[in-house]
C-alpha positions as CSV (number, residue, x, y, z in Angstrom):
1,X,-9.1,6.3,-15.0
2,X,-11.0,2.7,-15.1
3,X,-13.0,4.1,-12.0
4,X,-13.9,7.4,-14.0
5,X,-14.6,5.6,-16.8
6,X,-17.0,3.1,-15.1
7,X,-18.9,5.9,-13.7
8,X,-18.4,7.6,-17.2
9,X,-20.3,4.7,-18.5
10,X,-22.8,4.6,-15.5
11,X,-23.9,8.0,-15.8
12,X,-24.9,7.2,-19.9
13,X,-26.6,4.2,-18.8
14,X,-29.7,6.3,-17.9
15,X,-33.4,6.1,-18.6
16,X,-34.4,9.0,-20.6
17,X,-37.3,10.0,-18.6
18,X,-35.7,9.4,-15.3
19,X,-33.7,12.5,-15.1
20,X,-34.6,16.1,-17.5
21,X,-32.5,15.8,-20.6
22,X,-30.7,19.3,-19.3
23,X,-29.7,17.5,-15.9
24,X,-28.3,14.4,-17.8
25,X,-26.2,16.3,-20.6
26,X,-24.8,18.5,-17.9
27,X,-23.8,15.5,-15.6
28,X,-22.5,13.9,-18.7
29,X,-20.4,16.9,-20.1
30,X,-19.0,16.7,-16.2
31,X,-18.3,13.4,-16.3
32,X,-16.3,13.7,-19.9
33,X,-14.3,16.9,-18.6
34,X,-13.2,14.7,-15.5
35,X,-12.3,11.8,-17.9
36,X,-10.1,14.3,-20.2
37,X,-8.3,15.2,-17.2
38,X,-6.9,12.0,-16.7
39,X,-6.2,11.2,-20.3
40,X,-2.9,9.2,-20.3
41,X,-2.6,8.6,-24.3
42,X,-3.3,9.8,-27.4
43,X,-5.9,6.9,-28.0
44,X,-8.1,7.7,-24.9
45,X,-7.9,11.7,-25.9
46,X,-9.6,10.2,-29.7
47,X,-12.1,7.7,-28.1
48,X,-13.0,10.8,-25.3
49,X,-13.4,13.3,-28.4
50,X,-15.8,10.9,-30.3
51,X,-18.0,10.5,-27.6
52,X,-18.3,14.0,-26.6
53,X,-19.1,14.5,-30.3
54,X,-21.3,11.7,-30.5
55,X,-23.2,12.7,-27.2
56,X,-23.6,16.2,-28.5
57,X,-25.0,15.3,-31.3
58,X,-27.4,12.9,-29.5
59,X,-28.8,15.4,-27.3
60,X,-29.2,18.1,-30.0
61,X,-31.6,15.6,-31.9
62,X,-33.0,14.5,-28.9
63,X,-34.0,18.2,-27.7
64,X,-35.4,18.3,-31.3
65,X,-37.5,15.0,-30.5
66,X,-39.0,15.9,-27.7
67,X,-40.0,19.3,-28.8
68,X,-41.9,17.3,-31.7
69,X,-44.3,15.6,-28.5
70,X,-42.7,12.3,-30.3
71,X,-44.8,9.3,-27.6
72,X,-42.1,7.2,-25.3
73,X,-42.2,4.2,-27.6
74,X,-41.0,6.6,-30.7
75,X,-38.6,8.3,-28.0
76,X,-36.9,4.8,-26.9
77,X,-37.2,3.3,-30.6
78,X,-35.1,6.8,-31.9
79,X,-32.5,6.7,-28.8
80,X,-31.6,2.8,-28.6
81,X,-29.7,2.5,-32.0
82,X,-27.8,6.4,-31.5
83,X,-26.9,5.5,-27.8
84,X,-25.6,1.5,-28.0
85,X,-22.4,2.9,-30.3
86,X,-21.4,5.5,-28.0
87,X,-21.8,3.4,-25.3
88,X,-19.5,0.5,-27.5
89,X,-16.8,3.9,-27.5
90,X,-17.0,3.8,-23.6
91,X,-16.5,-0.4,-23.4
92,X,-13.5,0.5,-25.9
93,X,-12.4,3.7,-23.8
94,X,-12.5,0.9,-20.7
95,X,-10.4,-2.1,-22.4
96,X,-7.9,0.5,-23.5
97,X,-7.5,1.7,-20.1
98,X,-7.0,-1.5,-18.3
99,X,-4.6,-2.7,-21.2
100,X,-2.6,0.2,-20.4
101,X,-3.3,-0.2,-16.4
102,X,-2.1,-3.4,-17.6
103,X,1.3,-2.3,-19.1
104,X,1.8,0.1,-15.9
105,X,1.4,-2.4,-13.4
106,X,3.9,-4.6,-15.5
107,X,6.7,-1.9,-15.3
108,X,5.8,-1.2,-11.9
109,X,6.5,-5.0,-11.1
110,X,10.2,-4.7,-13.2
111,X,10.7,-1.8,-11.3
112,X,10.2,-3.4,-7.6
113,X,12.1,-6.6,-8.9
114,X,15.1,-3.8,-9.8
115,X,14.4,-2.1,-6.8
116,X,14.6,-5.5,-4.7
117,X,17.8,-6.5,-6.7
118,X,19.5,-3.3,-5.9
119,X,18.7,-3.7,-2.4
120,X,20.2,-6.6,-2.3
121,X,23.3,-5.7,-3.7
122,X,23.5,-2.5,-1.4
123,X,22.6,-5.6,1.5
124,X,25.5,-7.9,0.0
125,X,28.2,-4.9,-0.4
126,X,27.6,-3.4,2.8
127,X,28.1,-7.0,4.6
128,X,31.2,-7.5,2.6
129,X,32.3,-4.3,3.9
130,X,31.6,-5.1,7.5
131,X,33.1,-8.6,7.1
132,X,36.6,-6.8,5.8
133,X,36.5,-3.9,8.3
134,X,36.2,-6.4,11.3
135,X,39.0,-8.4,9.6
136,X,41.1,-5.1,9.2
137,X,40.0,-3.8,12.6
138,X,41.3,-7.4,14.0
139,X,44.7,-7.5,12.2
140,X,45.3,-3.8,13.0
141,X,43.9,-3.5,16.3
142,X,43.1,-6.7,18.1
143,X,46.3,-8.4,17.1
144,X,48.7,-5.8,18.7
145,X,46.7,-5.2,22.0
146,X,46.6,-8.8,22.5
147,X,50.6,-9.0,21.8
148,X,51.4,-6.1,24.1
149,X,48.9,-7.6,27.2
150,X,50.7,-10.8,26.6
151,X,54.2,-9.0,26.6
152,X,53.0,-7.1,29.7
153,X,51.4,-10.1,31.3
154,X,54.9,-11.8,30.9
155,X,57.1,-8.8,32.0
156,X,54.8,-9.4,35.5
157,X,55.9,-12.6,35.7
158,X,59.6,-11.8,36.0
159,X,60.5,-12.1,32.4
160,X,62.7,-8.5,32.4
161,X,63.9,-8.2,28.8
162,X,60.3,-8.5,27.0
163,X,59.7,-5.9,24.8
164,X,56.0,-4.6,23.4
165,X,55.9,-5.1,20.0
166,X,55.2,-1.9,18.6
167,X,52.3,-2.4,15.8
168,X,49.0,-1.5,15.0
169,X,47.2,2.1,15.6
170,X,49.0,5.0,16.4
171,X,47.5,4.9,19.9
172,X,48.6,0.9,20.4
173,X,52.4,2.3,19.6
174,X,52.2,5.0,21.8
175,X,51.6,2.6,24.7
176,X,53.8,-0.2,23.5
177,X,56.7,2.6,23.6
178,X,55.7,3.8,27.4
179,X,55.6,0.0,28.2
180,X,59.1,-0.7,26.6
181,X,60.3,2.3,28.3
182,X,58.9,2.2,31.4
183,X,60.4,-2.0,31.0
184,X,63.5,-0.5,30.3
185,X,63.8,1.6,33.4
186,X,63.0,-0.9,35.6
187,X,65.7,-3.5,34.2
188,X,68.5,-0.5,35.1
189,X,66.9,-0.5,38.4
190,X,67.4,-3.8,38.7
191,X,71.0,-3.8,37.3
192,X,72.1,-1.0,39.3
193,X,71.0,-2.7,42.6
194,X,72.6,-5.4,42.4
């Protein structure tokens, strides 16, 4: 909107005999639709009305002064006092807009800060998560392989009675039984040679 407006407010700033007085009100009436289009607020839509009033009633006198053959001074002198308000209402039109460009660019920083603190969080709770599911994953799986490889690692060193402990995953269990049984066989083996 502040770039419409500026251009809203570059397009009035014209010299009257520069461009035909048709061309100008029709580049200003296009400029002033644009502008309504991107009307964020009841207080732009007012400002946008008066000027569109106030233009159209500047360009109906002026068509009336120039089909009197009024000379340039008369012409300037007439259109000086009638143009400085309207353009004031287009300086107003731009303060209001940054103001609220201001106000959306504040809530647009509160919302990154709350997006950045939410991350964050997300960032924190996630690495809690890992942190207990490697803890878990240690007590429930790391612990009981690393008891049954002991148990087997002492059974091949002649120790006959060990026994895997049977913890942990299902899967861990499954072979601590096979070890224990196939353990088991071989001390009856034993025992019955001898």
């Amino acid at each position: 909107n502040q770039v419409r407006l500026s251009v809203l407010a570059k397009g009035l700033d014209f010299h009257p005999y520069d461009v035909p007085l048709s061309k100008s009100r029709t580049r200003i009436r296009t400029l002033l639709q644009s502008a309504s289009a991107h009307v964020g607020s009841p207080a732009e839509q007012e400002l946008l009305t008066h000027i569109r009033q106030e233009l159209e009633t500047y360009f109906l006198e002026r068509a009336r002064m120039d089909a009197s053959d009024a000379s340039l001074v008369e012409t300037l002198a007439w259109s000086t006092p009638r143009l400085d308000p309207i353009l004031g209402h287009v300086e107003e039109l731009q303060v209001l807009n940054a103001e609220q460009a201001a106000v959306v660019a504040d809530h647009a920083a509160w919302l990154n800060k709350r997006a950045d603190s939410l991350a964050m969080g997300i960032f924190g709770t996630v690495l809690v998560a890992g942190v207990l599911l490697s803890t878990l994953g240690h007590r429930h799986l790391y612990r009981p392989l690393k008891r049954l490889s002991e148990s087997i690692h002492r059974f091949r060193q002649g120790e006959a009675q060990i026994r895997g402990e049977e913890g942990g995953p299902e899967e861990v269990r499954e072979v601590a039984r096979a070890f224990n049984a196939l353990s088991d066989e071989l001390s009856r083996r034993r025992e019955t040679r001898v």
